[in-house]
C-alpha angles and dihedrals in degrees: 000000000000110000084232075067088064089063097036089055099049089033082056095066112023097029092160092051113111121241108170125039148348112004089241100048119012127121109282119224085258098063095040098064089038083059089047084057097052089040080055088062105037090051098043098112127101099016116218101028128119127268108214121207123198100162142123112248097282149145078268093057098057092042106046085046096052099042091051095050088059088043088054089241118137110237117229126197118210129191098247075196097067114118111251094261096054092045102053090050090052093045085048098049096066099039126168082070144150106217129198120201146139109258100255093050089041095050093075093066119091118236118272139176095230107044112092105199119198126172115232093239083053099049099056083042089058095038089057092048092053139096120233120222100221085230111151109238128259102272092191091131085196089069119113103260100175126006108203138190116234117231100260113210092148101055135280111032112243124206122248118204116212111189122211097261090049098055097034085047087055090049097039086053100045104041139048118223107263095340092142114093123229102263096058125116129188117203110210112196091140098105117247098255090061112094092229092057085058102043093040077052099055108033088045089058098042089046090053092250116159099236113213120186140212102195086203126026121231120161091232096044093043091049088045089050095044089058097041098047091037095238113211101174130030136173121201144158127249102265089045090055091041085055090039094059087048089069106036085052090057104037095044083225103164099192090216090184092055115104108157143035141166140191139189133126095114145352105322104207116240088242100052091044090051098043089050092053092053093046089047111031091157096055122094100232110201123178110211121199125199154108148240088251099056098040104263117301129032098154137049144189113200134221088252097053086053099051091044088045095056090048104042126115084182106090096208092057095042096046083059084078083074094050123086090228133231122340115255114270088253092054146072138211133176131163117237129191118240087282097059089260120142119249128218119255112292090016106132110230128117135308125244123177140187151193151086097315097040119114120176093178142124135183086258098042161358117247094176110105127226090280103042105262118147117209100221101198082225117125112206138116144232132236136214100270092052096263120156121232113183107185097192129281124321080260102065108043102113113231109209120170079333094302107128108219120190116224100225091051091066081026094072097040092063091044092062090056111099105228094048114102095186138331149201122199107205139170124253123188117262124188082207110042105013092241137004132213109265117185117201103204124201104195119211119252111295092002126131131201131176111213093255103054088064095043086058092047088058094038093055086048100035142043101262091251085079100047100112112247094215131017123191124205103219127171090235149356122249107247135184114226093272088059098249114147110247098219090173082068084049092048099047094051090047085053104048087038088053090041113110115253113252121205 
């Protein structure tokens, strides 16, 4: 199946629903995939290339995925944030290419023959104009569908390949055809290059979901959408949600039509999670987990484990907020040791996943073994009861006298101090100990804090393996776009300000 067949399929039967927009006057199923067919034709040569995409989550994004799915051309999703130096090395890098960006993010590139360059604006002009073929598109399901960068918070992005049948199994598995009812509205603010702004796309249009989109995203404007266009379902990543419950905290606003929304992108702080369920008691809060690589969710934390969780004196059942749930039915998960060995239930290792939508591919290579498993580079565990617990990436576990300490565990606890804004737990090297426990502390406006007031704090929550020794006040975090925290940036300054002066 070609992921074009999605919207023929849902465009088939309910051809005046609208897909795109506002409810008056969106594109309807029905002229979307009328628009796919004339993509189809204005990208039809050459066949096979990439379409790259660095643009913002607009009319422009559906249309050009879509239509370069029925044209057999792979679709491929560029931060359009990316500084100039970065972007010309990942449009290179898939050269022969068609490109399509607005002018100032397209003026860094050097010329070259075979680079086509359309702005987004010019490419729904020329796809209107068109004529559509009427050609079936190419059903290979082996065939790349969406070719993705990885985040890149380690150092060079690699491209992760995501065939037909890997994308179209996610959304088949994830979605109902036409299950959502009329009234339902979907806000994207997640950016096209992100694997969720695929996916939210795809499975919003297949279950019958109005999409509405915020090109950029910004906590007032997203709360001010979400009322106007009477928002049912949403999808955002941690920081978005952390930025979201600040306003709604200060404007009082309630969102009566929500009713769902999910997070996942990253690690979601127990005090934002919690706060968000108090401001917002009506709404279905789901906590997806997944990655590029796997075609968007394999894990998920339903609406009732929240609701138990808030409300829990147990701490096991409590703690499970912090957990990503139970894998999809279509997937598998399992936690290995460093030599590939499986763990008992609740033992700490790596997590490796498989199934049909699982990928596990890049341009380079394949990191999927002989029978299908994904290493994930995520540390985490699983409990008794099948609960996922991902503790942040391989990277990031703090060995300490061999004890391995997860980040968001010391993490939370200093979020729930009063005077803490915001805060990252990283590794430094140690001749004693191999590594010690560094917190980098963001303070709220006007707030003061001396080093050993936190570190009590800790010490009176945690074992004192896990009390920071050290903790630095600092005006921000380093984040990537997607707003995850780049500890190796925080490691790397610990370590050159801890570094003797020479001289």
């Amino acid at each position: 199946m070609n992921v074009v067949t999605l919207l023929d399929i849902v465009a088939g039967v309910a051809p005046d629903r609208v897909a795109l927009g506002d409810a008056r006057t969106g594109l309807t199923l029905g002229e979307l995939r009328g628009l796919a067919s004339k993509a189809a034709t204005v990208l039809a040569e050459p066949p096979g290339r990439p379409l790259l995409f660095a643009g913002t989550a607009t009319q422009a994004f559906p249309i050009a995925l879509f239509g370069a799915a029925a044209a057999g051309r792979p679709f491929a999703p560029v931060s359009y944030r990316l500084a100039p130096g970065p972007f010309t090395s990942v449009v290179t890098d898939q050269l022969p290419a068609t490109l399509i960006a607005d002018e100032r993010t397209a003026r860094v590139l050097p010329e070259e023959d075979s680079l086509r360059v359309s702005t987004p604006e010019a490419f729904v002009t020329s796809v209107r104009a068109a004529q559509a073929t009427g050609e079936a598109p190419h059903q290979d399901p082996d065939r790349p569908a969406v070719l993705l960068h990885t985040s890149g918070t380690t150092g060079k992005p690699k491209v992760a390949v995501l065939r037909h049948r890997h994308v179209t199994s996610y959304v088949l598995n994830a979605t109902e055809l036409l299950a959502a009812g009329e009234d339902e509205a979907a806000l994207v603010s997640v950016p096209p290059y992100h694997i969720a702004g695929v996916a939210g796309l795809l499975t919003g249009i297949y279950g019958g979901r109005r999409i509405v989109q915020l090109p950029d995203f910004e906590a007032h404007a997203w709360v001010r959408t979400a009322a106007e266009q009477r928002i049912t379902h949403a999808m955002v990543v941690p920081t978005m949600l952390a930025r979201i419950v600040e306003v709604l905290t200060r404007t009082g606003t309630a969102l009566p039509d929500l009713r769902h929304l999910a997070y996942g992108g990253g690690r979601m702080p127990r005090p934002v999670i919690e706060k968000a369920l108090e401001l917002l008691p009506h709404v279905d809060f789901v906590n997806a987990y997944g990655l590029t690589e796997t075609a968007s969710s394999i894990a998920v934390l339903g609406p009732e484990d929240h609701r138990k969780a808030l409300v829990a004196g147990d701490s096991e059942q409590r703690a499970r907020l912090e957990s990503v749930g139970k894998p999809l039915p279509s997937v598998e998960i399992v936690v290995r040791d460093a030599y590939g060995r499986s763990v008992d239930a609740g033992e700490r290792g790596e997590l490796w996943v498989r199934g049909p939508q699982v990928s596990g591919e890049y341009t380079s290579a394949s990191r999927a073994d002989d029978a299908g498993w994904f290493r994930t580079r995520d540390a985490g565990r699983i409990d008794r009861d099948g609960y996922v617990f991902v503790e942040g990436r391989l990277d990031d576990v703090i060995v300490r006298g061999g004890e391995n300490l997860s980040p968001g565990e010391i993490e939370n606890v200093l979020l729930d101090h009063p005077k803490v804004a915001d805060a990252a737990v990283f590794g430094a090297p140690d001749e004693e100990w191999g590594e010690i426990v560094v917190a980098a502390v963001v303070l709220r406006p006007g707030a003061t804090a001396q080093e050993k007031e936190l570190k009590d704090w800790v010490a009176t929550h945690l074992r004192s393996s896990r009390v920071p020794a050290q903790v630095r006040f600092v005006p921000e975090l380093p984040r990537n776009d997607l707003g995850k925290v780049l500890r190796r940036v925080l490691r790397r300054q610990a370590t050159r300000e801890d570094a003797p002066a020479t001289g």
